[in-house]
C-alpha positions as CSV (number, residue, x, y, z in Angstrom):
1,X,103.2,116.5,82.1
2,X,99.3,116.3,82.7
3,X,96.5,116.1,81.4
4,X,94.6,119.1,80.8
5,X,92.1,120.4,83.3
6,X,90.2,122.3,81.2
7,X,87.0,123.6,83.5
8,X,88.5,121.8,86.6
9,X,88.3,124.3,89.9
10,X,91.1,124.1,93.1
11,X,92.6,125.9,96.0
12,X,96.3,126.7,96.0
13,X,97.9,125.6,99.9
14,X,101.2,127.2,100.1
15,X,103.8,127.2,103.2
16,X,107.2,127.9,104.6
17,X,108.7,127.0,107.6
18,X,111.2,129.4,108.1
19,X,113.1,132.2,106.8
20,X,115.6,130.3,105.0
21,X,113.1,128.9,103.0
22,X,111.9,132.3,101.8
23,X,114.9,132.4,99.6
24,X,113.5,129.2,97.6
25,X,110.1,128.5,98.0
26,X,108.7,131.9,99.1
27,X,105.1,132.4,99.6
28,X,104.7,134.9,96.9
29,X,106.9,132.6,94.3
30,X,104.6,129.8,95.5
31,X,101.3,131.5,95.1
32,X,102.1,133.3,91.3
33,X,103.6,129.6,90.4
34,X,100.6,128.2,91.4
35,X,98.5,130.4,89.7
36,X,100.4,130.4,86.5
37,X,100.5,126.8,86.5
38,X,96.1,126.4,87.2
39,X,95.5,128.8,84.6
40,X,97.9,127.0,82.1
41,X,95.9,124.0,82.6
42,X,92.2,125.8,82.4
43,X,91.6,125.2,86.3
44,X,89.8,128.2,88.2
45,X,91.5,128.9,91.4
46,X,88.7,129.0,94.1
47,X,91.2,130.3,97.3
48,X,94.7,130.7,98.5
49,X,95.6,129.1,101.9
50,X,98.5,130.1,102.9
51,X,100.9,128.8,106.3
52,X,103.8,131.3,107.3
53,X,106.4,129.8,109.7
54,X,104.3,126.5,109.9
55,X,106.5,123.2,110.4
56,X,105.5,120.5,108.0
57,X,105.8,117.6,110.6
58,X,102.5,117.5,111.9
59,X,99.3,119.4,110.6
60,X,98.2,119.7,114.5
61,X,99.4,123.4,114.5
62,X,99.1,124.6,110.5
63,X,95.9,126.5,111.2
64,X,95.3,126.9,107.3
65,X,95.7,123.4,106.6
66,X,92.8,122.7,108.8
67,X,90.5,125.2,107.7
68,X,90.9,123.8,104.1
69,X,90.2,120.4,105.2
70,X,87.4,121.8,106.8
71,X,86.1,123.9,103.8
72,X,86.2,120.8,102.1
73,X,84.5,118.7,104.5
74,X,81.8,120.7,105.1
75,X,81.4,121.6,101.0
76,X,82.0,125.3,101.5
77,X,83.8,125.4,98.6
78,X,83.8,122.9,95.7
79,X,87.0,122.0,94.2
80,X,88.5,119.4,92.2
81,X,92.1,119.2,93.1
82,X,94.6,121.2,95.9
83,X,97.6,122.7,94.6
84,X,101.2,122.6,96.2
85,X,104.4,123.3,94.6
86,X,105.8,120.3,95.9
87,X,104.8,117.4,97.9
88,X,106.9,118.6,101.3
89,X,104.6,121.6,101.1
90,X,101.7,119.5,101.9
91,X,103.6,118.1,104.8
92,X,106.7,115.8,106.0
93,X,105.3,113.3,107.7
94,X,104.0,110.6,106.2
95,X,101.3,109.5,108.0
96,X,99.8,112.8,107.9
97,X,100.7,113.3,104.3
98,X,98.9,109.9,103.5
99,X,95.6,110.5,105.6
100,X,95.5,113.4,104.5
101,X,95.3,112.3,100.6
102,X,92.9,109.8,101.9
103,X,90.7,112.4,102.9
104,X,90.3,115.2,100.3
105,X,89.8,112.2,98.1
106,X,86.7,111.1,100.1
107,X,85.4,114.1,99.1
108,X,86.4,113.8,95.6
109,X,89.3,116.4,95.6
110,X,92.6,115.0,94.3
111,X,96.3,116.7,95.0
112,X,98.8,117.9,92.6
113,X,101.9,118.5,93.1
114,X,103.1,120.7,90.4
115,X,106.9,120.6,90.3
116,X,107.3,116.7,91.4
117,X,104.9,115.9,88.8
118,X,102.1,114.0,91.1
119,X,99.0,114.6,90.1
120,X,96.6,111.6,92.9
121,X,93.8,111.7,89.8
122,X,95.9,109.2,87.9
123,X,96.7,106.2,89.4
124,X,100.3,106.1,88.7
125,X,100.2,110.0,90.2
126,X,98.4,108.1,93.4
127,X,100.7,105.2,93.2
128,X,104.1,107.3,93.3
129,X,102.8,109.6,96.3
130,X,102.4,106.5,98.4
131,X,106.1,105.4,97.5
132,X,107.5,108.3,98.3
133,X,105.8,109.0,101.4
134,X,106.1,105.1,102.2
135,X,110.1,105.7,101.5
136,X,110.2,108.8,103.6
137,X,108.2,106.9,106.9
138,X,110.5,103.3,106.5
139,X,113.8,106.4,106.0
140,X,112.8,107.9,109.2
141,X,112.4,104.7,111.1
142,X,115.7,102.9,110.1
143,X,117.5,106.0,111.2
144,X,116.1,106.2,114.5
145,X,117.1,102.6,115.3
146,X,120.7,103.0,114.1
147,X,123.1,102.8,116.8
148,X,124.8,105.8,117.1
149,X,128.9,106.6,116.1
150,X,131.3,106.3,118.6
């Protein structure tokens, strides 16, 4: 599935929004996924942000999404690639999701998400996280001009 990352560093962002998602993507089954995953490719995990009861719309009011942006802004810690289980853990809304991904890459950090199989350090990995956000932003629009049932 990808290439190995032999010597490679990263953090692990994990997050639920709500108690019905504990059941399927808890934040302990995340994190030991995660983990399993990084040391099965021969990355060191640096840190562990995790976002309890955070909505994925907007990353306005996910307080560890931020200070992970942050840390990597300001080089407090140095990290190749951001870990999520899947791309909806690193948010729902496009825009976001796509800025985002602009910026960790600025700073030479790429995102992998591990059980859709993106991985932004390949192109085609880049390429498909575009589409799909790009699909999910053009979804979202079409339904909100549909006329309504009567």
């Amino acid at each position: 599935m990808y290439r190995t990352k032999e010597g490679k560093t990263c953090v692990i962002y994990i997050r639920v929004s709500s108690e019905r998602q504990v059941k399927g993507y808890s934040l302990d089954g995340q994190k030991r996924y995660l983990i399993e995953c990084a040391e099965r490719q021969g990355m060191t995990v640096r840190d562990v942000y995790v976002e309890e009861g955070k909505s994925g719309k907007s990353i306005e009011d996910r307080t560890e999404f931020q200070r992970m942006l942050d840390d990597i802004r300001t080089g407090a810690i140095h990290i190749n690639y951001v870990l999520v289980f899947k791309l909806s853990r690193f948010g729902r809304n496009a825009r976001d999701v796509l800025n985002s991904l602009e910026f960790i890459m600025k700073y030479g950090v790429h995102l992998m998400c591990v059980e859709d199989g993106l991985d932004s350090s390949t192109s085609m990995g880049k390429m498909m996280i575009t589409i799909v956000e790009t699909v999910c932003l053009l979804s979202k629009r079409h339904a909100t001009h549909m006329p309504s049932a009567v």
